[in-house]
C-alpha positions as a Markdown table, in Angstrom:
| # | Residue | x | y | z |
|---|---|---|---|---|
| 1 | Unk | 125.2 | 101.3 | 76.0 |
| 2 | Unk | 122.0 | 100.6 | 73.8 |
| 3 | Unk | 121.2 | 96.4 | 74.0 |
| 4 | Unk | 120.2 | 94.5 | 71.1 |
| 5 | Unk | 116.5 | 95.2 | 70.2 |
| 6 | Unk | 116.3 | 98.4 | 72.8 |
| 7 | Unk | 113.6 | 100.9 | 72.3 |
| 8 | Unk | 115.6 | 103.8 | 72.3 |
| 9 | Unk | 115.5 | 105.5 | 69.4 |
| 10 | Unk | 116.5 | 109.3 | 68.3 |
| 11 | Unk | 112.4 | 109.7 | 68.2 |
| 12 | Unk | 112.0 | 108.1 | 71.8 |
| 13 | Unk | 115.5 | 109.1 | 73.8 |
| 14 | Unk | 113.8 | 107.8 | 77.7 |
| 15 | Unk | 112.1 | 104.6 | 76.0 |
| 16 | Unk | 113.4 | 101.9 | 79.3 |
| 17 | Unk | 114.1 | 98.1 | 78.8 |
| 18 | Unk | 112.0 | 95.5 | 80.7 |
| 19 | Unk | 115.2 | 94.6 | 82.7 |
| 20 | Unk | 115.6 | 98.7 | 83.5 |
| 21 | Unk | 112.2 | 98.9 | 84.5 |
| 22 | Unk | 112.0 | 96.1 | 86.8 |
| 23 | Unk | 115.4 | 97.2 | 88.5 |
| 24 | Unk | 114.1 | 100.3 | 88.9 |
| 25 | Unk | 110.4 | 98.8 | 90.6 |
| 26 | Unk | 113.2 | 96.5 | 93.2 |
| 27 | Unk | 115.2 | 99.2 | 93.6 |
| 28 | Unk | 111.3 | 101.7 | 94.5 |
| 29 | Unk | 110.0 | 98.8 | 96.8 |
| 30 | Unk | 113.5 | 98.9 | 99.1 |
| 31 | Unk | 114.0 | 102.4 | 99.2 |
| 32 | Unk | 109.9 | 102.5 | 100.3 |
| 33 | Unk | 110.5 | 99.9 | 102.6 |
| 34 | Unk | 113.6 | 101.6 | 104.6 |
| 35 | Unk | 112.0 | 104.7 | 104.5 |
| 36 | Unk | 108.4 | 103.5 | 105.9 |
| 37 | Unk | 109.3 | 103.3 | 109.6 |
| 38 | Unk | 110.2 | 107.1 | 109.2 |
| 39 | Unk | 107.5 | 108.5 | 108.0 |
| 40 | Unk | 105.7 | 111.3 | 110.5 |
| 41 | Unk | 101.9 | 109.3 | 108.9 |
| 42 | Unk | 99.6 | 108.9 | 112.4 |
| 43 | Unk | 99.7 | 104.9 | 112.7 |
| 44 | Unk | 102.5 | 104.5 | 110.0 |
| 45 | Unk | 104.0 | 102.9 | 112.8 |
| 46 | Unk | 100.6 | 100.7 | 114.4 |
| 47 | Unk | 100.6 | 99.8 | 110.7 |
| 48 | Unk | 104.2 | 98.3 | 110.2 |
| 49 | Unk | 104.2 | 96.6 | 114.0 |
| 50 | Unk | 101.3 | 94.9 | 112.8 |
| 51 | Unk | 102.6 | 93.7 | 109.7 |
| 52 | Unk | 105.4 | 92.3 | 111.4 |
| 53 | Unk | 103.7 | 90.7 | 114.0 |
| 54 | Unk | 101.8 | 88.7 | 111.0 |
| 55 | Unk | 104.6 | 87.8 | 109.3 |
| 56 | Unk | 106.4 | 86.4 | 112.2 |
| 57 | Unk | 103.3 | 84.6 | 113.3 |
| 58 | Unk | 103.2 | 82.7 | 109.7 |
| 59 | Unk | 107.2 | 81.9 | 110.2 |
| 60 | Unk | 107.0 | 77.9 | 111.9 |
């Protein structure tokens, strides 16, 4: 499953792809941003409902 041009070699087994990287970064930021509302942080959840309330006041 190695692409053209990987990095992986038998020196550097765990050398990533940009495209594996970047998947992996998309696939960090959702799995942070579903698990944010349920975190036990004091004002985790000031902190989101205040986010919110500025993104739905940029919306038109």
């Amino acid at each position: 499953m190695s692409a053209v041009g990987s990095p992986r070699t038998p020196e550097r087994p765990m050398a990533f792809t940009a495209a594996e990287l970047s998947r992996g970064a998309v696939w960090a930021c959702r799995l942070f941003a579903v698990a944010l509302p349920f975190l036990r942080v004091p004002g985790v959840r000031g902190v989101t409902r205040d986010l919110l309330d500025q993104i739905a006041d940029v919306r038109p």
